[in-house]
TIMI-2910 file (N, C-alpha, C, CB; in pm, 1 decimal, decimal comma, always signed):
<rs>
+----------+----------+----------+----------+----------+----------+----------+----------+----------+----------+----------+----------+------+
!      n_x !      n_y !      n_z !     ca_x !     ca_y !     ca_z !      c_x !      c_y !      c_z !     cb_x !     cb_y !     cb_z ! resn !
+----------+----------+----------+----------+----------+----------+----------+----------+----------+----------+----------+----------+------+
!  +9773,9 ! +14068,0 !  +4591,8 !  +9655,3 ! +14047,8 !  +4673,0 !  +9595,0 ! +14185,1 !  +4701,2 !  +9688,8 ! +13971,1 !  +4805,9 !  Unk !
!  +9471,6 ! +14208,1 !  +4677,0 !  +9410,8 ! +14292,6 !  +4690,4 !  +9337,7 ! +14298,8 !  +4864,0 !  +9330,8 ! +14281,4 !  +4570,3 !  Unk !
!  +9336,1 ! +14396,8 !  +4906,5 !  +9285,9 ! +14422,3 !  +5060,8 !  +9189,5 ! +14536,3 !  +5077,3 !  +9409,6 ! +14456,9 !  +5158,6 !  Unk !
!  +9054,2 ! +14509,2 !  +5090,3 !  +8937,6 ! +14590,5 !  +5167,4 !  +8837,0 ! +14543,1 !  +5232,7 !  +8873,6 ! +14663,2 !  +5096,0 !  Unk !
!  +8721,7 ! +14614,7 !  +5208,8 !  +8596,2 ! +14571,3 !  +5269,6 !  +8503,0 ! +14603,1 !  +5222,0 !  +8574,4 ! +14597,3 !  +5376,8 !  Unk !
!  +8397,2 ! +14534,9 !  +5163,3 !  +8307,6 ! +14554,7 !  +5079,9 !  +8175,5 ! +14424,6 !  +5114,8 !  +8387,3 ! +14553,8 !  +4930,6 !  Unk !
!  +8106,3 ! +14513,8 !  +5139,2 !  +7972,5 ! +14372,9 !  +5179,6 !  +7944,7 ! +14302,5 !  +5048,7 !  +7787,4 ! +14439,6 !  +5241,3 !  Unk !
!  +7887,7 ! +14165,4 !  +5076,8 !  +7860,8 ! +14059,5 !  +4967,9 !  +7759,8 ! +13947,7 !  +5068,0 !  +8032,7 ! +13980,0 !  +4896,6 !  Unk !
!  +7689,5 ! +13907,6 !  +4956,9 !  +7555,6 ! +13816,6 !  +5024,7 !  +7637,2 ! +13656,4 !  +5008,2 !  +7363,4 ! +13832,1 !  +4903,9 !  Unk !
!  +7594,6 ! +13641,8 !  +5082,4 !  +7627,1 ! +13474,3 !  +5107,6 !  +7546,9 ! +13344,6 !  +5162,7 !  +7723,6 ! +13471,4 !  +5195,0 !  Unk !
!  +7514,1 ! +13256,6 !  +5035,4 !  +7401,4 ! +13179,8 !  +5078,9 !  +7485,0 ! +13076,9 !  +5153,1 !  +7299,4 ! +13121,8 !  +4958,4 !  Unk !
!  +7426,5 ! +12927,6 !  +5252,1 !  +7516,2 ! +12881,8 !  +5331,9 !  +7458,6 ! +12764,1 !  +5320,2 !  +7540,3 ! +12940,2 !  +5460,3 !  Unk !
!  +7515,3 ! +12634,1 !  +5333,7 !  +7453,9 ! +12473,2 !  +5338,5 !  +7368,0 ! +12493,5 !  +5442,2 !  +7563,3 ! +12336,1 !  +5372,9 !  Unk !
!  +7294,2 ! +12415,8 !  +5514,0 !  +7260,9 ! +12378,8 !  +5630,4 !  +7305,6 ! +12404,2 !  +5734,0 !  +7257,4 ! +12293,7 !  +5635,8 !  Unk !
!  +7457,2 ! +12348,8 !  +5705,5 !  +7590,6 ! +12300,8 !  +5832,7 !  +7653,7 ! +12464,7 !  +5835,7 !  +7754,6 ! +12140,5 !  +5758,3 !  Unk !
!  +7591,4 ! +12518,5 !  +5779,4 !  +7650,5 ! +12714,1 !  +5798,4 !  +7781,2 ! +12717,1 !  +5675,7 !  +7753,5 ! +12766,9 !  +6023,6 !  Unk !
!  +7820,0 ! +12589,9 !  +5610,8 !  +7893,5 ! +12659,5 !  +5496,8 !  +7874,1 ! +12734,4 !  +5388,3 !  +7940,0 ! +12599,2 !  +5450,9 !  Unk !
!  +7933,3 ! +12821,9 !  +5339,0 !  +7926,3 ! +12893,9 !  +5233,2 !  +7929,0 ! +12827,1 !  +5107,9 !  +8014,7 ! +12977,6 !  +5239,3 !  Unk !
!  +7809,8 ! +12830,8 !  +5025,1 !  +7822,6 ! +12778,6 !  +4899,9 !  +7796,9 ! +12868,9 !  +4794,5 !  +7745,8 ! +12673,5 !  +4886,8 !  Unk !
!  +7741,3 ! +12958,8 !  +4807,6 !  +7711,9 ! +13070,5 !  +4716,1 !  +7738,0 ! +13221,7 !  +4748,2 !  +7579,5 ! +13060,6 !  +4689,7 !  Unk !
!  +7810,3 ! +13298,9 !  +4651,6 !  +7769,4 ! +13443,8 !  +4693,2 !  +7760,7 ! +13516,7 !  +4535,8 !  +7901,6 ! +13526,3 !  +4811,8 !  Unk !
!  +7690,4 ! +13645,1 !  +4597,9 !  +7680,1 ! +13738,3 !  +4520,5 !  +7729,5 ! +13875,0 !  +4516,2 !  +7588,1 ! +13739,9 !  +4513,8 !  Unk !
!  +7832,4 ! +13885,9 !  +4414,1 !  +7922,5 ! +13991,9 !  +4445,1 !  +7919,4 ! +14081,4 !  +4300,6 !  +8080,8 ! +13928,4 !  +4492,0 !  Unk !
!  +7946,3 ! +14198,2 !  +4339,4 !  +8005,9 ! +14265,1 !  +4182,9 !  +7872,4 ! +14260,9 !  +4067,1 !  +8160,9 ! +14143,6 !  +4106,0 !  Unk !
!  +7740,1 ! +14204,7 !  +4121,6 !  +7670,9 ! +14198,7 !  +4012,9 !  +7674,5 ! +14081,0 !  +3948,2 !  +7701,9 ! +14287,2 !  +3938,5 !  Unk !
!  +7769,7 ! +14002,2 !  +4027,9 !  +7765,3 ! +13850,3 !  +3937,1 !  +7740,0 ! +13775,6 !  +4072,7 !  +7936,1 ! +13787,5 !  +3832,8 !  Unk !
!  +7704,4 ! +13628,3 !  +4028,3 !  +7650,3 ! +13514,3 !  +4102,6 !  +7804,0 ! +13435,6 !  +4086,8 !  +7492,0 ! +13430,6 !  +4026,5 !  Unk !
!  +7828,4 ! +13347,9 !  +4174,1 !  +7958,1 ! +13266,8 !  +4215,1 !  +7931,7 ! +13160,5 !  +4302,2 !  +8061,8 ! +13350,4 !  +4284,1 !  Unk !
!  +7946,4 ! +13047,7 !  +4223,2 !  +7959,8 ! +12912,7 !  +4315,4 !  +8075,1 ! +12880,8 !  +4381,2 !  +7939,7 ! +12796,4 !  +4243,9 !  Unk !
!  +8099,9 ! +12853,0 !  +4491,2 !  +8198,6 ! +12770,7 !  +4562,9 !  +8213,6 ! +12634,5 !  +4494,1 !  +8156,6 ! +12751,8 !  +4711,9 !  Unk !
!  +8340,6 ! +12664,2 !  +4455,5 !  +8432,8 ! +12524,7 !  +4380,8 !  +8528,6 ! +12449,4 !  +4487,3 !  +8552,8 ! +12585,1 !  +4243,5 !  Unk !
!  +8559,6 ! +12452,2 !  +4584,2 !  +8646,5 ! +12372,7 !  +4663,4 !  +8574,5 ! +12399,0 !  +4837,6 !  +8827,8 ! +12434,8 !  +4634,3 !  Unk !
!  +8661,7 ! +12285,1 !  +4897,5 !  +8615,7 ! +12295,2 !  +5028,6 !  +8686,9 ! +12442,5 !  +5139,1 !  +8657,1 ! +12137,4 !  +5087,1 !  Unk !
!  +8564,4 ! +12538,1 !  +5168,7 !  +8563,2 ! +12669,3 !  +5200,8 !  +8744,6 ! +12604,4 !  +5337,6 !  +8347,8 ! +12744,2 !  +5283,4 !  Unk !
!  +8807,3 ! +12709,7 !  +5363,5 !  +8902,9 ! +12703,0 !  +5485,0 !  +8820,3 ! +12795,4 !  +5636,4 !  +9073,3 ! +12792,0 !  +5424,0 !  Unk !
!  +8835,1 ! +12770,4 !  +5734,6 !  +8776,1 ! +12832,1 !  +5840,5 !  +8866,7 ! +12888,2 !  +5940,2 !  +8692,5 ! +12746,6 !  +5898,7 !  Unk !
!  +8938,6 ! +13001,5 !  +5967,1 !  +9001,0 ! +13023,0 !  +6142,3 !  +8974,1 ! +13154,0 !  +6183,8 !  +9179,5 ! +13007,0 !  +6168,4 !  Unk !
!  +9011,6 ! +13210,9 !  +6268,8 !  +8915,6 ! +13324,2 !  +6324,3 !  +9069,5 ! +13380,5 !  +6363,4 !  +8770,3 ! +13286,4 !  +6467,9 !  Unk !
!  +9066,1 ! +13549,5 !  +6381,3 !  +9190,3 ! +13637,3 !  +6377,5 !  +9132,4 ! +13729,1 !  +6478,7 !  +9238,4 ! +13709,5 !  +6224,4 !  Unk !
!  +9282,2 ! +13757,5 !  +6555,5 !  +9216,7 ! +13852,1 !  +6709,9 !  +9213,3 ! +13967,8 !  +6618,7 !  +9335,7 ! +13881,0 !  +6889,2 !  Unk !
!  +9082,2 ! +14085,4 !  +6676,7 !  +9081,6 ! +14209,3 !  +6701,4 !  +9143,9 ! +14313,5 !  +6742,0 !  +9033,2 ! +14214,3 !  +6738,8 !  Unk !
!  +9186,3 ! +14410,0 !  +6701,0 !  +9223,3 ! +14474,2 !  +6829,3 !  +9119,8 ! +14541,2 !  +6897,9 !  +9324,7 ! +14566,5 !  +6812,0 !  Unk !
!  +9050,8 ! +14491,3 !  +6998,6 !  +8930,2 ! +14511,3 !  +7029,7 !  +9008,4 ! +14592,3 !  +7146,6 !  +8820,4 ! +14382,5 !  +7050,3 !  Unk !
!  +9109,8 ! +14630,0 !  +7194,6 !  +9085,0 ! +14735,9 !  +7300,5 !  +9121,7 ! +14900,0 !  +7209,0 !  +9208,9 ! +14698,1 !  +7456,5 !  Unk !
!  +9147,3 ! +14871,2 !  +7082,6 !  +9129,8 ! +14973,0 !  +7011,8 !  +9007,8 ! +15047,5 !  +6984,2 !  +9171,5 ! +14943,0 !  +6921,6 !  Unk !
!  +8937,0 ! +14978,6 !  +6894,4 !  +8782,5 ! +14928,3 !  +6875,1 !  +8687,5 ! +15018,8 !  +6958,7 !  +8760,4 ! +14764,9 !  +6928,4 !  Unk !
!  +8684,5 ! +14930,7 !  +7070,1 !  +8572,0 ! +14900,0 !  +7159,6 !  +8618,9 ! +14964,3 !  +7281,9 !  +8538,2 ! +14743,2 !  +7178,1 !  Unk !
!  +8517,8 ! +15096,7 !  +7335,7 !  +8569,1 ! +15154,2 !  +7460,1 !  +8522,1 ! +15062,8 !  +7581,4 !  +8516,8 ! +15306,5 !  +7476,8 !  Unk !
!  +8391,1 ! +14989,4 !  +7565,9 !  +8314,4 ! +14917,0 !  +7670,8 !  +8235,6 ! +14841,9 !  +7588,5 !  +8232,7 ! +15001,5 !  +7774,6 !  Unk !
!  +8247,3 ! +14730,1 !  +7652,9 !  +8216,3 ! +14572,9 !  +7578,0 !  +8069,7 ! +14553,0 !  +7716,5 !  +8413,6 ! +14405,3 !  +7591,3 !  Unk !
!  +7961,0 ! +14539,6 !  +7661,4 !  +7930,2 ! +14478,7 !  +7773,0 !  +7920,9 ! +14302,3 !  +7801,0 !  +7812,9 ! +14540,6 !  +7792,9 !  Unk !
!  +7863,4 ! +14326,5 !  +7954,3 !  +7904,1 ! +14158,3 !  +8018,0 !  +7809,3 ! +14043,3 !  +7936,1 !  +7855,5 ! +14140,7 !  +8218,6 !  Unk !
!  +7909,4 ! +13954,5 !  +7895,2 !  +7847,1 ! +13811,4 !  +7834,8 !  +7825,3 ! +13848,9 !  +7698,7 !  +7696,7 ! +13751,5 !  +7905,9 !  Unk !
!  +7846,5 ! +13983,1 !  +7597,5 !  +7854,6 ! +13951,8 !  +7523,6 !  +7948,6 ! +13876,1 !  +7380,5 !  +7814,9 ! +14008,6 !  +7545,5 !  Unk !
!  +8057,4 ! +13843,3 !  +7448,3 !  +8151,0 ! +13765,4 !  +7367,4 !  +8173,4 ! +13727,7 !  +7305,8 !  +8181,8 ! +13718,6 !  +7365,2 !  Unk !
!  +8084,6 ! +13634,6 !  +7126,1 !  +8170,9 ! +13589,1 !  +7076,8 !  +8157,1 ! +13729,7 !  +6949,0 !  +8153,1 ! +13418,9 !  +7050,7 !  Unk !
!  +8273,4 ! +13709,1 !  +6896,2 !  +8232,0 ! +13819,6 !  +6820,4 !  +8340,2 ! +13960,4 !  +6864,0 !  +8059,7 ! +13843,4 !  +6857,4 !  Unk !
!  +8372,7 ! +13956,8 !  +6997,0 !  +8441,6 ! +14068,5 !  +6996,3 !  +8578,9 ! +14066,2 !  +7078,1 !  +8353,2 ! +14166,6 !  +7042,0 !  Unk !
!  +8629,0 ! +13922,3 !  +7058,8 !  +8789,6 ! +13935,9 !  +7090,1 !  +8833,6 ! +13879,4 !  +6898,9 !  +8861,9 ! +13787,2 !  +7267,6 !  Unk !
!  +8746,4 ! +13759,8 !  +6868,7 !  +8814,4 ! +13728,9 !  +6695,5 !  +8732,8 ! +13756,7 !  +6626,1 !  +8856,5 ! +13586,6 !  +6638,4 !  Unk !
!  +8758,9 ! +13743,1 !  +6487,2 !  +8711,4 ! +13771,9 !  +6359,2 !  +8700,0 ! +13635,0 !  +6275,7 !  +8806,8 ! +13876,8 !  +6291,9 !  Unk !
!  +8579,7 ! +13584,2 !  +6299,0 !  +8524,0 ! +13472,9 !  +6169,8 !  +8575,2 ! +13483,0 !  +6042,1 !  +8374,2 ! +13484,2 !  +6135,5 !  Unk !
!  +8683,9 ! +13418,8 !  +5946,7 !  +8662,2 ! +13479,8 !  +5851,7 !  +8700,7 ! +13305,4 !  +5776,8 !  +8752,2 ! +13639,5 !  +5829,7 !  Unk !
!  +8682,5 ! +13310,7 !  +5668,6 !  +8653,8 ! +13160,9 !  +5590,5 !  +8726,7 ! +13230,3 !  +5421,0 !  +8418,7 ! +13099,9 !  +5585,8 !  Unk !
!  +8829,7 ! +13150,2 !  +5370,1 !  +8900,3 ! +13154,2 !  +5247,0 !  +8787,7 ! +13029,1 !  +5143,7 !  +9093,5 ! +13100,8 !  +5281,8 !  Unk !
!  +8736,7 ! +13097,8 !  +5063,0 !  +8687,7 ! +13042,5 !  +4917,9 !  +8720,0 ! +13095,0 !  +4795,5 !  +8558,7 ! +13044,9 !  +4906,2 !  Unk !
!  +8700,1 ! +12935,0 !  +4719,1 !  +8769,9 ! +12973,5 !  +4623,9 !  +8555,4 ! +12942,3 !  +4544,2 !  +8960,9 ! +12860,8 !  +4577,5 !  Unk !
!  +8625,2 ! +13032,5 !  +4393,3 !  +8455,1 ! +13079,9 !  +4322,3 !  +8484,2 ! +13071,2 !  +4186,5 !  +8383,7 ! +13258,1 !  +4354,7 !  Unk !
!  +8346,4 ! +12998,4 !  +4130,9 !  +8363,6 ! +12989,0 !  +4003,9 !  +8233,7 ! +13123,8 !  +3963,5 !  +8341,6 ! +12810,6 !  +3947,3 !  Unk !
!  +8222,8 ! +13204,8 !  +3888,5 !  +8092,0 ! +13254,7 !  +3796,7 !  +8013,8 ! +13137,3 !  +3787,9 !  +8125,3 ! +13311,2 !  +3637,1 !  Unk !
!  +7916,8 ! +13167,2 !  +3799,7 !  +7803,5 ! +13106,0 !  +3797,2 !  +7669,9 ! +13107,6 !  +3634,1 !  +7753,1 ! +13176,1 !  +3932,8 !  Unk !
!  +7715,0 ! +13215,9 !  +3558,6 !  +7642,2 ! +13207,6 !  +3439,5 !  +7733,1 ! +13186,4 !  +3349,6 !  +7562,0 ! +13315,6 !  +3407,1 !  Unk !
!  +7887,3 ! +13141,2 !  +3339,3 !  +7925,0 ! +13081,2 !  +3249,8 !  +8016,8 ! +12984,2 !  +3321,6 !  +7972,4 ! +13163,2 !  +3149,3 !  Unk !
!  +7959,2 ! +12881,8 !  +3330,5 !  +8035,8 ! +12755,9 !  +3459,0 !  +8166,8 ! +12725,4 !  +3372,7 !  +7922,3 ! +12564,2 !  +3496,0 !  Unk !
!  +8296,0 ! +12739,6 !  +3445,9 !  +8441,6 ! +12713,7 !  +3397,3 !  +8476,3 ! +12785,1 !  +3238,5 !  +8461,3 ! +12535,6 !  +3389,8 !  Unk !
!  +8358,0 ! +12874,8 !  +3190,6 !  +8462,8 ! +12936,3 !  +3104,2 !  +8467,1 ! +13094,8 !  +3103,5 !  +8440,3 ! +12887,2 !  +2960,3 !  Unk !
!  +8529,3 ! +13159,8 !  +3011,4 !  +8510,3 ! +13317,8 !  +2986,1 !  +8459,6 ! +13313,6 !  +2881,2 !  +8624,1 ! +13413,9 !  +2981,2 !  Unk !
!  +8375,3 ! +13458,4 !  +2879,4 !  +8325,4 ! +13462,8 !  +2734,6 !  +8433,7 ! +13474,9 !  +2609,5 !  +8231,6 ! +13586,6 !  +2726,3 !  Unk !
!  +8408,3 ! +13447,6 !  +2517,5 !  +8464,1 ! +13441,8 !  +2411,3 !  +8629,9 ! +13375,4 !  +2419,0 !  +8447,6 ! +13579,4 !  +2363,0 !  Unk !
!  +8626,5 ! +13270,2 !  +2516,0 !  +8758,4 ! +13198,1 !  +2537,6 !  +8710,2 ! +13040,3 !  +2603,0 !  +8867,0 ! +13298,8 !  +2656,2 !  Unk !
!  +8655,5 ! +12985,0 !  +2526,2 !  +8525,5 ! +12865,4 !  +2531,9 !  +8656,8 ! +12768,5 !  +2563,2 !  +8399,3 ! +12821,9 !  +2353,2 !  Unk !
!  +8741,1 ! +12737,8 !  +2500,6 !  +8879,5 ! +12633,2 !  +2533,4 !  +8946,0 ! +12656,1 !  +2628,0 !  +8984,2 ! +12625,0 !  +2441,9 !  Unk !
!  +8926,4 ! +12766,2 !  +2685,6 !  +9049,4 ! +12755,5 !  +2831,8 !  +8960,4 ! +12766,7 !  +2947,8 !  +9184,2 ! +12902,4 !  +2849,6 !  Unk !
!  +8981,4 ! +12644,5 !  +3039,1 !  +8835,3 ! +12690,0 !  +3135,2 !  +8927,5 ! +12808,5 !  +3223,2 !  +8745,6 ! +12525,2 !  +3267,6 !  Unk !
!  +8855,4 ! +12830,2 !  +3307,0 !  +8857,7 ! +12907,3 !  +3401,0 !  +8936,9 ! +12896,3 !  +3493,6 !  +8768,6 ! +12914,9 !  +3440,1 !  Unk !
!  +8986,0 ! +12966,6 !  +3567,8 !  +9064,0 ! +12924,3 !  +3737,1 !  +8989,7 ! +12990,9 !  +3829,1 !  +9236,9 ! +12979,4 !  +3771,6 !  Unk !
!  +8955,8 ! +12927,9 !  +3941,5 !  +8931,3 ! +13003,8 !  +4055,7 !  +8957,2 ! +13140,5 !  +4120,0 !  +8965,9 ! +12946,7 !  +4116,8 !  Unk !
!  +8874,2 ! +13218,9 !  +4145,0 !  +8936,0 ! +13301,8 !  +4191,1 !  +8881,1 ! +13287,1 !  +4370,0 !  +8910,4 ! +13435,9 !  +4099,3 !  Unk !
!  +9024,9 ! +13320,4 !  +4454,8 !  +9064,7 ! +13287,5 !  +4592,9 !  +9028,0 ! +13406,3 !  +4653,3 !  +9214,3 ! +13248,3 !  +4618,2 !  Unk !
!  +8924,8 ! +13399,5 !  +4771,5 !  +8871,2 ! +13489,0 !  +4834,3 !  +8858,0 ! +13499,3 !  +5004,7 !  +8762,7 ! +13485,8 !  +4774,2 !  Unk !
!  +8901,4 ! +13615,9 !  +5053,8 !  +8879,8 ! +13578,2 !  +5227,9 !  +8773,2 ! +13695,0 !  +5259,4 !  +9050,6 ! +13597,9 !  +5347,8 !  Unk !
!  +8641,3 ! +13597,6 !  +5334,6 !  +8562,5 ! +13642,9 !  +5382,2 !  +8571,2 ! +13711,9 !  +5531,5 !  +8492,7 ! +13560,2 !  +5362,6 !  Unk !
!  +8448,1 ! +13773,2 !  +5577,5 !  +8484,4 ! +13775,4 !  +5725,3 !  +8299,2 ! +13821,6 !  +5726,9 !  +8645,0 ! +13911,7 !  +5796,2 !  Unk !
!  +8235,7 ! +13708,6 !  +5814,7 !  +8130,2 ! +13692,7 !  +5915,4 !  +8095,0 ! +13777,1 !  +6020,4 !  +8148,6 ! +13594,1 !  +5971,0 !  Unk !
!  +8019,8 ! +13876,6 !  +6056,9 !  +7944,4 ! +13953,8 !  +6168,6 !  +7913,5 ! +13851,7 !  +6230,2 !  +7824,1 ! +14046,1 !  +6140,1 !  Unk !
!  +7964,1 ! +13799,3 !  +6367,0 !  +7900,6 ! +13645,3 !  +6423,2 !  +7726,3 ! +13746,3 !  +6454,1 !  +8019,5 ! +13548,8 !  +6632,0 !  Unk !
!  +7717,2 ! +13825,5 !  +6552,0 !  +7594,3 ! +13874,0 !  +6623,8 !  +7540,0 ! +13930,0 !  +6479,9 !  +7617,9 ! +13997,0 !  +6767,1 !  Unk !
!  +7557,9 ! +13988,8 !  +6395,3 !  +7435,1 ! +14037,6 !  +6278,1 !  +7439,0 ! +13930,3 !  +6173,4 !  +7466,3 ! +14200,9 !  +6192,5 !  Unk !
!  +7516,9 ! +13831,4 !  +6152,5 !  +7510,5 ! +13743,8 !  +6013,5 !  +7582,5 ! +13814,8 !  +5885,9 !  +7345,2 ! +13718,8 !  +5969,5 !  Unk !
!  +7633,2 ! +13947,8 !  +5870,6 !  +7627,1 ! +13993,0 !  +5759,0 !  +7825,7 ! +13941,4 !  +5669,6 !  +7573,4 ! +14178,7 !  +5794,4 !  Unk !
!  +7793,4 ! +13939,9 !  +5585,4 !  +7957,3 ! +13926,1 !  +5561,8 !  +7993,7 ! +14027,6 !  +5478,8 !  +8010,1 ! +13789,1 !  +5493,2 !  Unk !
!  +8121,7 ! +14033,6 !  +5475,0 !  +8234,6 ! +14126,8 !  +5409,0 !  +8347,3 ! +14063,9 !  +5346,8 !  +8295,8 ! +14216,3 !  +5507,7 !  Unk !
!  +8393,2 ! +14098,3 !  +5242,6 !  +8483,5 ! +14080,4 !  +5163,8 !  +8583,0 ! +14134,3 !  +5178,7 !  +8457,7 ! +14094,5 !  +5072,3 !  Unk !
!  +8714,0 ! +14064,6 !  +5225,4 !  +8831,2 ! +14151,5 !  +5253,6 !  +8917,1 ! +14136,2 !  +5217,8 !  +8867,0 ! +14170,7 !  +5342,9 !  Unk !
!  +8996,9 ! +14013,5 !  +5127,7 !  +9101,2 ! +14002,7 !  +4992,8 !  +9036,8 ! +13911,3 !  +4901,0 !  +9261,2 ! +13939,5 !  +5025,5 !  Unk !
!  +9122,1 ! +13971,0 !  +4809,0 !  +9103,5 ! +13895,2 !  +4696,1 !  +9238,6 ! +13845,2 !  +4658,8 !  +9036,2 ! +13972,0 !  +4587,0 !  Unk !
!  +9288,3 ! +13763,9 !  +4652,1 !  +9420,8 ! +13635,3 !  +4622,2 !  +9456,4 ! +13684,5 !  +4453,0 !  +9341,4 ! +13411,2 !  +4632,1 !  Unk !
!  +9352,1 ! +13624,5 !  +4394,9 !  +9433,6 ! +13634,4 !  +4242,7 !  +9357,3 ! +13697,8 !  +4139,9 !  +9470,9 ! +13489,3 !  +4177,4 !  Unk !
!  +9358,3 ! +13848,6 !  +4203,8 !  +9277,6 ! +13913,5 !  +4092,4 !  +9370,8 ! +14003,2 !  +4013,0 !  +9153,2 ! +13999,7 !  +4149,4 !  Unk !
!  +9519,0 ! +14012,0 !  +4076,2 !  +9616,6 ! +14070,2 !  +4070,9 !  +9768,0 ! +14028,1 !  +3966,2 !  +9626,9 ! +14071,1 !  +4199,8 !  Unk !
!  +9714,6 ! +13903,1 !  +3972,6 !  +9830,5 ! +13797,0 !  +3915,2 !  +9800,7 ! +13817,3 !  +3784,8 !  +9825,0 ! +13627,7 !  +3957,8 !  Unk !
!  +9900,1 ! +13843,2 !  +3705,7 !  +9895,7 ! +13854,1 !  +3538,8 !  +9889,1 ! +13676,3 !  +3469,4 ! +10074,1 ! +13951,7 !  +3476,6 !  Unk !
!  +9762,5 ! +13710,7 !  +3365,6 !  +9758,0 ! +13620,1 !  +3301,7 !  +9819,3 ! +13608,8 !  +3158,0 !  +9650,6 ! +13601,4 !  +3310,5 !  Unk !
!  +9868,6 ! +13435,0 !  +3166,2 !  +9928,7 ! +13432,0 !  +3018,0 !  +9902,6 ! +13365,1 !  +2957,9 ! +10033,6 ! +13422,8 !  +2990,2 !  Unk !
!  +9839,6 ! +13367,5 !  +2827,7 !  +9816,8 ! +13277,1 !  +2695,4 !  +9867,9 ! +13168,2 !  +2677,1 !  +9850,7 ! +13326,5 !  +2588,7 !  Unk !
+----------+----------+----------+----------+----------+----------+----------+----------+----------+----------+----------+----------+------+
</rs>
């Protein structure tokens, strides 16, 4: 599993789910139903002075696991037309107050593939 932070655009249903992003120069559809839970901060690290009522946003961290197909060659690789594709497993994390998201693992970009 790979671990950082790297901004990425993310288009969203209606209902605020994630169905699309754009990362790396490539386009990626959401193939399964996104996961949702939120992770404390260490916000007295962080943050010397929080001011009053502004809250959500600065005790947890929004972050949502999707899994993504490429989007300009749907389920395959180039020049490997018979083996579709697998997902690759991704954990986001949401700016609740700016909207912006970040990319902070990647699940199986790491795992060796075999023929």
């Amino acid at each position: 599993m790979g671990m950082f932070s790297e901004s990425v655009d993310v288009a969203c249903t209606p209902d605020g789910l994630p169905q699309s992003l754009v990362w790396a120069g490539g386009t990626y559809d959401i193939c399964a139903e996104p996961l949702r839970w939120y992770e404390r901060r260490q916000w007295w690290a962080e943050e010397s002075r929080v001011p009053l009522g502004s809250g959500p946003g600065m005790v947890d961290h929004e972050i949502w696991r999707i899994q993504v197909l490429p989007q300009a060659s749907p389920g395959r690789r180039p020049g490997m037309e018979s083996q579709p594709m697998e997902p690759l497993t991704l954990d986001l994390t949401r700016h609740i107050r700016s909207g912006r998201w970040r990319l902070l693992r990647i699940h199986d970009a790491l795992r060796p593939r075999t023929a």
